[in-house]
Every structure is written in structure tokens, then in C-alpha cells.
N, C-alpha and C positions, 0 to 999 in steps of 0.2 A: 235418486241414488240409492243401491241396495248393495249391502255387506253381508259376503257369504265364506263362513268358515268350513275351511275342511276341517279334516279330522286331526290335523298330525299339530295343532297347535288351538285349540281353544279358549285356552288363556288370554294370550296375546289379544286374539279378536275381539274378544267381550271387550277387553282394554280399549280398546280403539271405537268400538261400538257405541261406548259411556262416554267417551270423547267427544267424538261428534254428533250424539244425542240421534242413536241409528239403531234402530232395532237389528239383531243377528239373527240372520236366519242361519242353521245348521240343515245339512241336507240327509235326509236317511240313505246313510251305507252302507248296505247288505255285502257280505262275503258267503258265498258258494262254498260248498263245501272243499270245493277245489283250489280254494280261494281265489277263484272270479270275483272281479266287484259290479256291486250294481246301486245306481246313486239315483234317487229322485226328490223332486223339491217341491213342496206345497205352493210355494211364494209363489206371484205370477211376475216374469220378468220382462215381460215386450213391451219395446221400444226404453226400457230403462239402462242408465250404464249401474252396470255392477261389477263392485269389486271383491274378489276373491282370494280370500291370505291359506296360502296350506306353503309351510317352512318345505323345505326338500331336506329333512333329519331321515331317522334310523325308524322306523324299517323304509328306508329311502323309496323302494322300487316301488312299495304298495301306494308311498305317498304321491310318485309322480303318475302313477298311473291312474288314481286317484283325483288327480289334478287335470288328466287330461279328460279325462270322462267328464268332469264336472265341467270345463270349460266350452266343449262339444255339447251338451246337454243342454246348455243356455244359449248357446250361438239358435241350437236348434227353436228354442223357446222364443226366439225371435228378441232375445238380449238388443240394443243399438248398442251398447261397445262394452267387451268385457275386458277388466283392468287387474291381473295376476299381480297379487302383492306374495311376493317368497323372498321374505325375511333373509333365509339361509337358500342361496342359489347351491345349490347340491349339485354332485358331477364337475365342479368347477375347476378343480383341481390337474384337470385335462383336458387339453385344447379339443381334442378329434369327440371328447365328449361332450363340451362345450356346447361344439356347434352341433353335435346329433340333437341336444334335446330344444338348442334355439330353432332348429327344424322341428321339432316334434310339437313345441307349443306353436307355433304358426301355425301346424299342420290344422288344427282344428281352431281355430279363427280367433287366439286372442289377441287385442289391440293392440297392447301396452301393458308393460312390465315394472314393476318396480321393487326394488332390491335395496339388500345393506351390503355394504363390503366385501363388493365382488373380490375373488381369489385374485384375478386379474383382469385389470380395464380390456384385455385384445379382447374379452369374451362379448365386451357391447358391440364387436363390430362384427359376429355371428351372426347377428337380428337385423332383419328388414323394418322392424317395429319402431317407434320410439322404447328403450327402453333407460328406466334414471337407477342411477348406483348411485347413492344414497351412503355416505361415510358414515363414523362413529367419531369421527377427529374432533367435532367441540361437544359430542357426550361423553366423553373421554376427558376434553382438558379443562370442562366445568368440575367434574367429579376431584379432579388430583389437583385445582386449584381450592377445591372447600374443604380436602385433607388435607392439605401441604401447607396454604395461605400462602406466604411469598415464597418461600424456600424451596424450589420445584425440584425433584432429582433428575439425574442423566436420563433421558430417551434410549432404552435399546433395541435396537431392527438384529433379530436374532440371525438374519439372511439376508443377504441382497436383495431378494425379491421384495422386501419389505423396508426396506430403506425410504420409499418415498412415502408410504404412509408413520413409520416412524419421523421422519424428517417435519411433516406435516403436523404431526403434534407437540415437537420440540418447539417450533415457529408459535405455536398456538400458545405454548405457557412461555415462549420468550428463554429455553435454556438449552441446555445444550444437550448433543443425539451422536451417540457412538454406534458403527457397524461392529457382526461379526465377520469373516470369513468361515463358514462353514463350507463342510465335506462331509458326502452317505458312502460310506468305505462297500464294499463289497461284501459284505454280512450284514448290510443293512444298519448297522450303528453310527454313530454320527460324532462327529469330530470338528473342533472349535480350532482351528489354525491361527485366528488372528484376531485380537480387536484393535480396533480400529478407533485411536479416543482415550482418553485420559479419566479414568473412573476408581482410584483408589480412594478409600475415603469417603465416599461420596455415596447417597442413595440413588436405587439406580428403579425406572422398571422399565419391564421388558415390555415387548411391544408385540400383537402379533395377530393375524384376522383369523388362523383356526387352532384349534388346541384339539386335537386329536387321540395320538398314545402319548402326549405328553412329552415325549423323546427331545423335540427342539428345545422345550423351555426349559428341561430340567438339563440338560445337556451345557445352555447358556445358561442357566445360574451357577451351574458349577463352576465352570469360566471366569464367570463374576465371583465369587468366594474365592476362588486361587488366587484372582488379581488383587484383592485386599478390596473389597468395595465394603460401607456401612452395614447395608438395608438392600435386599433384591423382593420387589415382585413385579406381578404379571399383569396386564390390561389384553385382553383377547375380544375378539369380537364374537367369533360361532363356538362355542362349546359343544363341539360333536362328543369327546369324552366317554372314548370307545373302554373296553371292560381292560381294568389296569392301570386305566391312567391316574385316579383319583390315588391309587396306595400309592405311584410314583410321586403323586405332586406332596401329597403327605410328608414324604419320606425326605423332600429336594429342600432345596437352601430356601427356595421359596417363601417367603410369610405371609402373602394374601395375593388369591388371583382375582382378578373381578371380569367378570363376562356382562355376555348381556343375553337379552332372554330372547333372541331370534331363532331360539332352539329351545326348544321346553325342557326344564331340568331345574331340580330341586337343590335347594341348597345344603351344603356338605361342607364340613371341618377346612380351614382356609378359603375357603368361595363365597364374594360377593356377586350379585346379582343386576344388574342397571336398565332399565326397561327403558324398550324401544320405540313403547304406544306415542310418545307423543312425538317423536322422530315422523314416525308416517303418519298419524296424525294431522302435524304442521305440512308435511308436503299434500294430502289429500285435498285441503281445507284452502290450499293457494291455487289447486288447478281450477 
């Protein structure tokens, strides 16, 4: 077995490298002046399975292309099976895009996929592959049971779409999980219609697998402030935390978001951090 990092997350892989006592190969990737990329690798890989983590973050397009070079290069190298670990599935957020890059990574011959907190489960039925989505529901309700101890606060699913993985870690600390109805008005700004659930008084967080411009969470903590709640924060799985978002969460009802690091990013005023080495780790270590 051989561990090979891109470039868009090197953290992470050393992590994981120390984990299961694996040396990290890192591949040299040269950019053209065109910024063409061009990737090659000392290590020799035939007949071995190797596993390759590059997150699909910001600057996303260099990263996946970057990913498929590197993938093609090993298959070429006479790799027996290459194992794409991306943390943060990029593109996920749209079906038709989805399924372009579950074509794109087939296209150059890798095996098996494994991921955290896909946007949405239809996107495993893209792939002709095995591919495993990998949750964050008990690194999440380990964490707010060694903050909390028994006293759990409300579960919030900012959106529909996120109900059943909110739902999924209400069950997990045994308390209770309120919807919003949300609405994206026609200028783009967002509008809380409804909650769903009984949260006065009460500490509440919010629930959610990307944090982006920040727009959804801070939009439902205000929500949550109007309704009279205690205590609001945030449990996110991908920290993409596009330019702006960090003044909004400053600025929001919010008093600590905590992410995890399936996206590399430095820690900032309100932001915890939860690492996901031993998440894949545990699953590498069972196959």
C-alpha cells in the first residue's frame, strides 16, 4: 500500500501517513507558464494499490485537474488499483456536475472513491465504481457530548435538504432536532419562513455539510435570536469560506462554529477545527 498526496491538502495526508505508519510520497507539480500542469513521481507503483487524498477546495479546477493527471499517471505506471480519497467532493452541489466529474474520474482508470459528506447521496449513483461517503455524525456527536456532557442542545437543519443528516445527529446525542423552511428570493438573499420545533430558551446548533458565503448560517441564527433561543452555534462539515464569509460569521448571533479540516484552513476568531485523519484512517485500516 502507497499514500500519495496532492497538492491542495498536505496536512491532512501526513496525518494519515503517521496513522498508519506509511511513508507520503508527494509528487513534483510543475505549472507552465500557461499554467499547464505537469506531475511526476519518483516512487515506483506497479502492481501496488495506492491511495491518493487531493480535497477538491479553492483553486478547485487546478485541484481536479491535478487529480486526474495524477490518477492517469499511476494507472500508466502500472498502479493494480488506485483509491481517490477527496475529503471535500467539489462540484457537488450540482447534479449535471456531479455526474460530469464521476465520468471524468472513471475516465482515467480510478477504482474506488472515498469521501466525507457528500452534498447529496444521488451523487453515489453517478459512479460505476464502489464509491463510500463516509459521514461526520459520530465526529460531531463525540465532540458536543464532551462540551455539553448530558445537557445536549436542539439539532438545527438550516434547510430541508439537510434534515436527515441533522436528524441523524439528534438520534446520535438522544435530543431533539428542529427544521427551517427556507426560501432564495430573486436577489439572491434568503429568507427563514418557518421553524419547525420548539427552541425558545433553549441552546440550539446549527447543522450543516458546507459553509460557503456564510448566508444560510447566519441568516438561521438570526431566526434563532428572534425566536428567543439561549446559545446558537454552528457544526459544518466542508469549510469552503469563500472571501466575506469569516466578517459575516463574526458579526452573526453565532458564538463558535466548528468545522473539520477536509478543506485546509487556518483557524480564525469563532472557528474550531475537528480532524478527519482518523475518520479515514479507521475506514483505510478495515479494508
Amino acid at each position: 500500500m502507497k499514500l500519495i498526496a496532492g497538492s491542495s491538502h498536505h496536512q491532512l495526508a501526513e496525518k494519515i501517513a503517521d496513522k498508519l505508519l506509511l511513508p507520503l510520497d508527494k509528487p513534483n507539480v510543475k505549472y507552465f507558464k500557461d499554467s499547464e500542469i505537469s506531475i511526476e513521481i519518483d516512487t515506483p507503483v506497479a502492481e501496488d494499490e495506492v491511495y491518493v487524498l487531493q480535497s477538491l477546495s479553492h483553486p478547485i479546477n487546478d485541484h481536479l485537474v491535478e487529480l486526474l493527471i495524477l490518477i492517469h499517471y499511476l494507472k500508466q505506471k502500472r498502479a493494480k488499483r488506485v483509491i481517490g480519497i477527496l475529503p471535500y467532493f467539489g462540484y457537488g452541489r450540482s447534479a449535471s456536475n456531479s455526474e460530469l466529474i464521476a465520468k471524468l474520474l472513471e475516465s482515467v482508470g480510478v477504482d474506488q472513491i472515498i469521501t466525507i459528506g457528500l452534498h447529496s447521496p444521488l451523487i453515489e449513483a453517478f459512479f460505476k465504481i464502489p464509491i463510500n461517503n463516509l459521514g461526520a455524525t459520530e465526529l460531531f456527536g463525540r465532540d458536543i457530548q464532551n462540551r455539553y456532557k448530558n445537557n445536549f442542545p436542539v439539532i438545527v437543519s438550516p434547510d430541508k435538504g439537510g434534515s436527515k443528516r441533522a436528524s441523524e445527529l439528534a438520534s446520535f446525542l438522544q435530543t431533539d432536532c428542529v427544521f427551517f423552511h427556507k426560501e432564495r428570493l430573486i436577489d439572491g438573499t434568503l429568507k427563514i419562513t418557518n421553524i419547525i420545533g420548539d427552541v425558545k430558551g433553549r441552546d440550539c446548533i446549527i447543522v450543516d455539510d458546507i459553509v460557503d458565503s456564510a448566508a444560510t448560517l447566519v441568516c438561521a441564527a438570526a431566526a434563532l435570536k428572534e425566536a428567543g433561543v439561549a446559545s446558537i452555534e454552528a457544526y459544518v462539515i466542508h469549510a469552503v469560506l469563500s472571501e466575506g464569509s469569516l466578517q459575516k460569521l463574526e458579526q452573526s448571533n453565532i458564538s463558535c462554529l466548528t468545522i473539520t479540516d477536509t478543506i485546509n484552513q487556518q483557524l480564525a476568531e469563532k472557528i474550531r477545527i475537528l480532524d478527519v485523519a482518523d475518520v479515514l484512517k479507521e475506514f483505510i485500516s478495515l479494508k
